[in-house]
mmCIF file of the N, C-alpha and C atoms, coordinates in Angstrom:
data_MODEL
# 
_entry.id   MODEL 
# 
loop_
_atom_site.group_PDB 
_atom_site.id 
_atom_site.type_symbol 
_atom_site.label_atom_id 
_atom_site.label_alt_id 
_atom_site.label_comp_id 
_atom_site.label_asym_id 
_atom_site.label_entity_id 
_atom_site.label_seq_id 
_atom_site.pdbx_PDB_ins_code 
_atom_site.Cartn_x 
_atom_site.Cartn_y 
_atom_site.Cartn_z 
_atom_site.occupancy 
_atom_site.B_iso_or_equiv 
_atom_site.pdbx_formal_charge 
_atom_site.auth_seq_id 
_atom_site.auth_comp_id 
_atom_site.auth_asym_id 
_atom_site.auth_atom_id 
_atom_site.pdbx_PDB_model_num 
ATOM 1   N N  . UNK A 1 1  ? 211.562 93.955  79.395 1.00 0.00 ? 1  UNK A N  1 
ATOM 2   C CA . UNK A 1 1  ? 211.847 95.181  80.138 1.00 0.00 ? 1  UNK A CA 1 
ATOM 3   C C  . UNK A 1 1  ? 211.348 96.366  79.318 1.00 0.00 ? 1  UNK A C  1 
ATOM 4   N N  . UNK A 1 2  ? 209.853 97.522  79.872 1.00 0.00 ? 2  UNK A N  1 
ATOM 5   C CA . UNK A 1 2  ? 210.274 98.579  78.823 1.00 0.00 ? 2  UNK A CA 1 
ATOM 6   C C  . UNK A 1 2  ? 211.118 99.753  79.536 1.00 0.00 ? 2  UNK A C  1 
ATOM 7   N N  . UNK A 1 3  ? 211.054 100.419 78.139 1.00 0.00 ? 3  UNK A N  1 
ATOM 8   C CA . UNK A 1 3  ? 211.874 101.162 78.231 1.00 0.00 ? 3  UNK A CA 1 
ATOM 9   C C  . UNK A 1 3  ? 211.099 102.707 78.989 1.00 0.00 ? 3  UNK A C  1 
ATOM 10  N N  . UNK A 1 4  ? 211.791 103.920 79.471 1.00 0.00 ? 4  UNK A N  1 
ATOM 11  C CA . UNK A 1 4  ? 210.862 104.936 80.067 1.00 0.00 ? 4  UNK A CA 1 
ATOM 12  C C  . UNK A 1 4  ? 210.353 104.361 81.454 1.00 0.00 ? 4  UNK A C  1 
ATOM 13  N N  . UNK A 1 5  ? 210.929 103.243 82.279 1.00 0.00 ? 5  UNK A N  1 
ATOM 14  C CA . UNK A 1 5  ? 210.676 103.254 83.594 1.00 0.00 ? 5  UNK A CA 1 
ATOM 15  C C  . UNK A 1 5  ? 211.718 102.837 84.294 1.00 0.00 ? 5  UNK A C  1 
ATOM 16  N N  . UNK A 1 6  ? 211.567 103.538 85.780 1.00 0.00 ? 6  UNK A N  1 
ATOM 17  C CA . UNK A 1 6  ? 212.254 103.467 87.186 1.00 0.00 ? 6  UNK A CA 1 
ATOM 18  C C  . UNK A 1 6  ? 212.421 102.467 87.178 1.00 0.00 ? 6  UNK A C  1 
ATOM 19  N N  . UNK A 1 7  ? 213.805 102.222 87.315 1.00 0.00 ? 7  UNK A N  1 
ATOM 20  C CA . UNK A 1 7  ? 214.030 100.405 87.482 1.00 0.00 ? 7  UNK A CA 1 
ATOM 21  C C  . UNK A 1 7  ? 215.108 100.091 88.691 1.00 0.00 ? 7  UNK A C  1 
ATOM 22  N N  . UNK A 1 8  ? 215.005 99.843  90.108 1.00 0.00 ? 8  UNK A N  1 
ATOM 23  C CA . UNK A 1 8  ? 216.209 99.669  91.057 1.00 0.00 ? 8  UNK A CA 1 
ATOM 24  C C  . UNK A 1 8  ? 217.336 99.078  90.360 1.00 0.00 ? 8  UNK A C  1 
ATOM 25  N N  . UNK A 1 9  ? 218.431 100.146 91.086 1.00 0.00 ? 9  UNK A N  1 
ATOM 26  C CA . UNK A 1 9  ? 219.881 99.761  90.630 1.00 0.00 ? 9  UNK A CA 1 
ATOM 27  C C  . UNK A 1 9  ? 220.336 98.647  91.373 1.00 0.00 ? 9  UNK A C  1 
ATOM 28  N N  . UNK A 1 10 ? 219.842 97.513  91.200 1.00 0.00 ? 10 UNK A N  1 
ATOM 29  C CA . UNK A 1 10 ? 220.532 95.867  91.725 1.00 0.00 ? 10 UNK A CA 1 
ATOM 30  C C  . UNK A 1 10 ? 221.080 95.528  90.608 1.00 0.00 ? 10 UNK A C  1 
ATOM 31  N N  . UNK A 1 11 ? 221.695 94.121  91.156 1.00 0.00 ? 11 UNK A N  1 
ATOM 32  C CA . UNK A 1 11 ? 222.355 93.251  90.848 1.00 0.00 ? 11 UNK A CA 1 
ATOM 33  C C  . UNK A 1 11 ? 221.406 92.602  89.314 1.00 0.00 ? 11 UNK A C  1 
ATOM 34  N N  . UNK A 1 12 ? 220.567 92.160  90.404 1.00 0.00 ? 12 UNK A N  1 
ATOM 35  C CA . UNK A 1 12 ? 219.736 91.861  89.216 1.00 0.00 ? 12 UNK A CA 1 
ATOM 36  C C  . UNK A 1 12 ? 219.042 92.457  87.887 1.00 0.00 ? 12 UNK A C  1 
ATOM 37  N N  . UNK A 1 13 ? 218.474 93.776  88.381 1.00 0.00 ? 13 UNK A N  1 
ATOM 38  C CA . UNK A 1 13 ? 218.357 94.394  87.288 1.00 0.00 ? 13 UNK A CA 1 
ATOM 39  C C  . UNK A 1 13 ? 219.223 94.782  85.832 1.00 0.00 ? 13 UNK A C  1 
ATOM 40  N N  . UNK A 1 14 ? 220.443 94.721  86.578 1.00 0.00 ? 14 UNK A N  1 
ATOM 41  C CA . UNK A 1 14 ? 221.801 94.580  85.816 1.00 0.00 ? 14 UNK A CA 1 
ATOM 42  C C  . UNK A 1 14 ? 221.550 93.733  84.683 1.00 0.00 ? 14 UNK A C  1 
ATOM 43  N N  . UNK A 1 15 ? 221.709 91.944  85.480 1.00 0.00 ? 15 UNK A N  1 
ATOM 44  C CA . UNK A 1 15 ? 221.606 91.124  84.609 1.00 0.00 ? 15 UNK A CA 1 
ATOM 45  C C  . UNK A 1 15 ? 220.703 91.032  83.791 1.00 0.00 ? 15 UNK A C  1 
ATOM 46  N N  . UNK A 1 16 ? 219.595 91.249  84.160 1.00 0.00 ? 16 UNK A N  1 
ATOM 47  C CA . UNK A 1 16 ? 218.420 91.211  83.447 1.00 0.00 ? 16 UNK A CA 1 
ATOM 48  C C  . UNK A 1 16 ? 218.349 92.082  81.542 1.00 0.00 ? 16 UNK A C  1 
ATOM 49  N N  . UNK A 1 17 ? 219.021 93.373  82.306 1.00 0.00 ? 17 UNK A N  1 
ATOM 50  C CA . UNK A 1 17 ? 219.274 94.390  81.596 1.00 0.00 ? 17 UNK A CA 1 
ATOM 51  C C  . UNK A 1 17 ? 220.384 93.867  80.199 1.00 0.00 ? 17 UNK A C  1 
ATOM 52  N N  . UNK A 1 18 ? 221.227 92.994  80.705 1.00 0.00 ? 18 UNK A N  1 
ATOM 53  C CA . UNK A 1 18 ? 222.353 92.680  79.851 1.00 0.00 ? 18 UNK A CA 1 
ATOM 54  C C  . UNK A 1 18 ? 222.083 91.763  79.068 1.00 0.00 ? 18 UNK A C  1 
ATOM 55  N N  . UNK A 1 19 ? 221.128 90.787  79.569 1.00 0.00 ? 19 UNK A N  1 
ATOM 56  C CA . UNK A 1 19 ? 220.031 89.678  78.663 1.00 0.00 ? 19 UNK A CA 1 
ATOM 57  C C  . UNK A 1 19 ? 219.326 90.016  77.903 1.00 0.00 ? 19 UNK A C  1 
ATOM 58  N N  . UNK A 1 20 ? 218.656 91.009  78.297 1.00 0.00 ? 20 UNK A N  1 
ATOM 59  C CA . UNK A 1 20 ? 218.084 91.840  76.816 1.00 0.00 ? 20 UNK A CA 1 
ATOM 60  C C  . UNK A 1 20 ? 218.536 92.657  75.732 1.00 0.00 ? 20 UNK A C  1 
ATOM 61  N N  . UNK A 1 21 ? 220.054 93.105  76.477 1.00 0.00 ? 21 UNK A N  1 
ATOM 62  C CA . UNK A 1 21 ? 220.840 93.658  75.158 1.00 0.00 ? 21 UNK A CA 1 
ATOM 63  C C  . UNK A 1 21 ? 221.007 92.744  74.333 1.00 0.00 ? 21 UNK A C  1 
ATOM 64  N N  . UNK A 1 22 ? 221.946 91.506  75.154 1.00 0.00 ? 22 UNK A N  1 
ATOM 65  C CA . UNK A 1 22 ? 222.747 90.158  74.182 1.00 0.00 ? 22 UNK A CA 1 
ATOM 66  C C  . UNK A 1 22 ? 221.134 89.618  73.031 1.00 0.00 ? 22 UNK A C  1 
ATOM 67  N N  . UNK A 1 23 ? 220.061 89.466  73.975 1.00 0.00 ? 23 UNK A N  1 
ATOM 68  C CA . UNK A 1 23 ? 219.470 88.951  73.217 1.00 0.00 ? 23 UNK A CA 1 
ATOM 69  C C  . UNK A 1 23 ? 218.623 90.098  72.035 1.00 0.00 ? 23 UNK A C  1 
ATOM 70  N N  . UNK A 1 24 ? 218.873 91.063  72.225 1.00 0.00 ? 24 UNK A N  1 
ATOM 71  C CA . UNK A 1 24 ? 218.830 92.591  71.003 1.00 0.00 ? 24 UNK A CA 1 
ATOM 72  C C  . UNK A 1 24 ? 219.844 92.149  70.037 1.00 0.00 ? 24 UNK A C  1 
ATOM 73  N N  . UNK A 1 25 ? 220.634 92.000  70.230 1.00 0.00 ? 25 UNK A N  1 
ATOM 74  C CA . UNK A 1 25 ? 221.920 91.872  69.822 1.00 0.00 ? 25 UNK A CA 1 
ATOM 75  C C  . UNK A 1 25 ? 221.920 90.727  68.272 1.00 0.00 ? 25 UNK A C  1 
ATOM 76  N N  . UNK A 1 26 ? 221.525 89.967  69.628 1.00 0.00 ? 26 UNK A N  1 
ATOM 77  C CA . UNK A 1 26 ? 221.421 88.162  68.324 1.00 0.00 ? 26 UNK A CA 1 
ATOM 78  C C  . UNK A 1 26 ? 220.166 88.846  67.303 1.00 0.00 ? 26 UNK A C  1 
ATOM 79  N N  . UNK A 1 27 ? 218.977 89.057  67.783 1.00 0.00 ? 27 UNK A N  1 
ATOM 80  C CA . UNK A 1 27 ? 217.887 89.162  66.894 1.00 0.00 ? 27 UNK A CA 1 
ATOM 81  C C  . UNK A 1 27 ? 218.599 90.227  65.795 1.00 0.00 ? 27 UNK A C  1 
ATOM 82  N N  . UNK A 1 28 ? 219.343 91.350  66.082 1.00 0.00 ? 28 UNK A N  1 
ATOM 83  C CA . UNK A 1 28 ? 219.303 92.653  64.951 1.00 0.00 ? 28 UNK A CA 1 
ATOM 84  C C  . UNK A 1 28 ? 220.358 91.590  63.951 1.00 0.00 ? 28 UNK A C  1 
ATOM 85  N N  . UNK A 1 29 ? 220.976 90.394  64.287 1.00 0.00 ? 29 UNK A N  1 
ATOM 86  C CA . UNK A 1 29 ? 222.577 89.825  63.841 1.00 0.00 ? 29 UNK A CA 1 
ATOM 87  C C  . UNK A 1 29 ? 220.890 89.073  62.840 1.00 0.00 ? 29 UNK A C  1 
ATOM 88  N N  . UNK A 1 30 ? 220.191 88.316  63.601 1.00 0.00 ? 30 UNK A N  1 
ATOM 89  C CA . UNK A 1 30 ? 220.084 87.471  62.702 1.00 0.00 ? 30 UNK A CA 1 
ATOM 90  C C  . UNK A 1 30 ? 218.838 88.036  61.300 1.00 0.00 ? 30 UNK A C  1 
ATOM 91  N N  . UNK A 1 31 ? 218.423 89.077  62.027 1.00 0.00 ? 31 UNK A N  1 
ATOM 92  C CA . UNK A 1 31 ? 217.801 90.099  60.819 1.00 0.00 ? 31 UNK A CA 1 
ATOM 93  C C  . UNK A 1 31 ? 218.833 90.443  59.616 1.00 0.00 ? 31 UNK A C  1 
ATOM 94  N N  . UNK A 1 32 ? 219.340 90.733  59.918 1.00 0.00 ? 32 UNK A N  1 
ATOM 95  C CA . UNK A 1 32 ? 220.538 91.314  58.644 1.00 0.00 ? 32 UNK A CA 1 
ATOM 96  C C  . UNK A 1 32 ? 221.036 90.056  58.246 1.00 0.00 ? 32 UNK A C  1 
ATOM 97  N N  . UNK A 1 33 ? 221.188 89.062  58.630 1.00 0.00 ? 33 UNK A N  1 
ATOM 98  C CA . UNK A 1 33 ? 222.071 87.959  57.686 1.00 0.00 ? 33 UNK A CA 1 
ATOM 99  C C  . UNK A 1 33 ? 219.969 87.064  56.959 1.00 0.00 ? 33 UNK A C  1 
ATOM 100 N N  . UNK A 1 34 ? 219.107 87.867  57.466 1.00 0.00 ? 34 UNK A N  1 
ATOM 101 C CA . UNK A 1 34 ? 217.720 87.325  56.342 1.00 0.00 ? 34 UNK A CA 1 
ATOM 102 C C  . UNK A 1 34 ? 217.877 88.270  55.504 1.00 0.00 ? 34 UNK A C  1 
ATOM 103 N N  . UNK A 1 35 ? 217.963 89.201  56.078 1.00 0.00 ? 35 UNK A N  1 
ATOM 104 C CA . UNK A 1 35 ? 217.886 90.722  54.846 1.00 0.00 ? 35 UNK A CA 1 
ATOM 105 C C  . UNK A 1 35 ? 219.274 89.901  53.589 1.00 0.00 ? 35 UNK A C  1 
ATOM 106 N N  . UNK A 1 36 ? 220.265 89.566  54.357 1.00 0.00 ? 36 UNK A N  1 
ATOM 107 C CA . UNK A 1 36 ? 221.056 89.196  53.043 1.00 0.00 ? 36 UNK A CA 1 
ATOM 108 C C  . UNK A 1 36 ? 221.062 88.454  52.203 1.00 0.00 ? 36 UNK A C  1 
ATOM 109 N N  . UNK A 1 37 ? 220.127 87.338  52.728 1.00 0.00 ? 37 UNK A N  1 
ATOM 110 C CA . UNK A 1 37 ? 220.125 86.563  52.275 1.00 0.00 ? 37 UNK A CA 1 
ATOM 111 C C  . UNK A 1 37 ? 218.298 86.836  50.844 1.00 0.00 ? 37 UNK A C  1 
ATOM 112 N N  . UNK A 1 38 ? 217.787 87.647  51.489 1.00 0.00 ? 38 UNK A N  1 
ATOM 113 C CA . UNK A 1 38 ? 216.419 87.752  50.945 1.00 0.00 ? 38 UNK A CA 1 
ATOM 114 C C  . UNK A 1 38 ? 216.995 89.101  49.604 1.00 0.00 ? 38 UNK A C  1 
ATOM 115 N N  . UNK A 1 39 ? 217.972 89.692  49.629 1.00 0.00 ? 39 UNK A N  1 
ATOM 116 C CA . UNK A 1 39 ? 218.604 90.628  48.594 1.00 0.00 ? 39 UNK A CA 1 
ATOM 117 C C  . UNK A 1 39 ? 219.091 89.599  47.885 1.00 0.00 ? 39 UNK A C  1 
ATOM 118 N N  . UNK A 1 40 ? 219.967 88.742  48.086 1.00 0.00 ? 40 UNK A N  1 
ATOM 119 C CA . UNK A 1 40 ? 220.658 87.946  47.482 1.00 0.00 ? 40 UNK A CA 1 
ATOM 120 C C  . UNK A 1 40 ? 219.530 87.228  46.615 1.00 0.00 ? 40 UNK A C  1 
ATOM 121 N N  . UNK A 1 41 ? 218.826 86.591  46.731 1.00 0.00 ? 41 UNK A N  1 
ATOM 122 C CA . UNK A 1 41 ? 217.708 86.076  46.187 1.00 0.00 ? 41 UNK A CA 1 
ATOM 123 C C  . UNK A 1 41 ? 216.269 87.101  45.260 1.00 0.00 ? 41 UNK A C  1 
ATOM 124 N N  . UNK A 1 42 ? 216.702 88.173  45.533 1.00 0.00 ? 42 UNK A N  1 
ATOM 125 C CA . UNK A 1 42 ? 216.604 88.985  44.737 1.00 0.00 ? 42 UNK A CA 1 
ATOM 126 C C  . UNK A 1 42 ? 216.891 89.182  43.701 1.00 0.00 ? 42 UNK A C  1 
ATOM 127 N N  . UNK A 1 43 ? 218.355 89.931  43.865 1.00 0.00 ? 43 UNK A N  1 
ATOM 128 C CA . UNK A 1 43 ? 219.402 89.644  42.489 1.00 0.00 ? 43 UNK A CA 1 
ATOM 129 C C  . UNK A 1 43 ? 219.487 88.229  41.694 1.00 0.00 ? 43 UNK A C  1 
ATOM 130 N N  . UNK A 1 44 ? 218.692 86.822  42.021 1.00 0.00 ? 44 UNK A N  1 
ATOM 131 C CA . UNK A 1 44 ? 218.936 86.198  41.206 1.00 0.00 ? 44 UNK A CA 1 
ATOM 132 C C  . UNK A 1 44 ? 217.566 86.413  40.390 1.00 0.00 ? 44 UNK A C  1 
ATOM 133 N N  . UNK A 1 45 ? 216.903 86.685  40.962 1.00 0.00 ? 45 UNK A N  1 
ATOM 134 C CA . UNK A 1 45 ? 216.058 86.063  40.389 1.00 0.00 ? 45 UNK A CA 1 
ATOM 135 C C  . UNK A 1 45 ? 215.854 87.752  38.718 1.00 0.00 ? 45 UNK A C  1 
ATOM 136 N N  . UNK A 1 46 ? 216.562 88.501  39.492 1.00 0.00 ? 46 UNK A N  1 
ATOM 137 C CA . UNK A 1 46 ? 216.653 89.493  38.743 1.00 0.00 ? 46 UNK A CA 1 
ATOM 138 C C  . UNK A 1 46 ? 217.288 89.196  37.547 1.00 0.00 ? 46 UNK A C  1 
ATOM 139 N N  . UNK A 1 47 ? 218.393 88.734  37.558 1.00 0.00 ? 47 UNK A N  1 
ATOM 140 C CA . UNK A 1 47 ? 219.472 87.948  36.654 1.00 0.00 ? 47 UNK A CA 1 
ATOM 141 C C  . UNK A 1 47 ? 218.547 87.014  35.665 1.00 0.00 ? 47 UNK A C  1 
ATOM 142 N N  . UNK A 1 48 ? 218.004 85.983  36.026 1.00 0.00 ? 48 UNK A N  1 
ATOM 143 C CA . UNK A 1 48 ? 216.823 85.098  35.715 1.00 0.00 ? 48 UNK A CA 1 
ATOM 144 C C  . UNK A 1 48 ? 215.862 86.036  34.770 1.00 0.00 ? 48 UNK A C  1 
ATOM 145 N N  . UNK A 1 49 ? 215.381 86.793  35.249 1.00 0.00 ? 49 UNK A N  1 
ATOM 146 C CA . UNK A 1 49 ? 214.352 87.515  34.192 1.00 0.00 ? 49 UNK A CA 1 
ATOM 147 C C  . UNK A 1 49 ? 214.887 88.503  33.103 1.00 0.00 ? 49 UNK A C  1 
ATOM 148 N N  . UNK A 1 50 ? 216.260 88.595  33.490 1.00 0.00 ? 50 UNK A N  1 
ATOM 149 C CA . UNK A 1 50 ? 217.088 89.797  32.751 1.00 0.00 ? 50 UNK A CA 1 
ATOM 150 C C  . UNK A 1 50 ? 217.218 88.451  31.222 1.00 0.00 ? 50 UNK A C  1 
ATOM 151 N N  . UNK A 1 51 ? 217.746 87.108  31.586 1.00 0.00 ? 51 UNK A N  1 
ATOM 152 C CA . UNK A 1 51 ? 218.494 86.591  30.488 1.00 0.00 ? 51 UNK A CA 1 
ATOM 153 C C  . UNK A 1 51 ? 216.903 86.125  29.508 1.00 0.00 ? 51 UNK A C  1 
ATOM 154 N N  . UNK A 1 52 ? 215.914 86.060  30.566 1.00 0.00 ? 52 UNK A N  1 
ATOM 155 C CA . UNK A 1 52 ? 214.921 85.737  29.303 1.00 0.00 ? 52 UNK A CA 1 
ATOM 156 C C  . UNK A 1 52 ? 213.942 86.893  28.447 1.00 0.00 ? 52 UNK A C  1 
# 
């Protein structure tokens, strides 16, 4: 769906509309738990070069 166009107020458009939030939703969830995981792996390896 983009965004900046006329879109009829149905039923469907609704749903449609709400499928692309949920699925906004999951993608921004599963970005931030890589981001945490890619910081986290950071700091070790930071740790790692700190002790040698």
């Amino acid at each position: 769906m983009s965004f900046g166009q006329n879109v009829a107020a149905t039923k469907i458009e609704l749903f449609k509309y709400k499928k692309s939030s949920q699925i906004a939703v999951m993608v921004q969830q599963i970005l931030d738990d890589k981001r945490k995981v890619l910081l986290k792996n950071i700091e070790e390896m930071i740790q790692e070069a700190s002790k040698a």
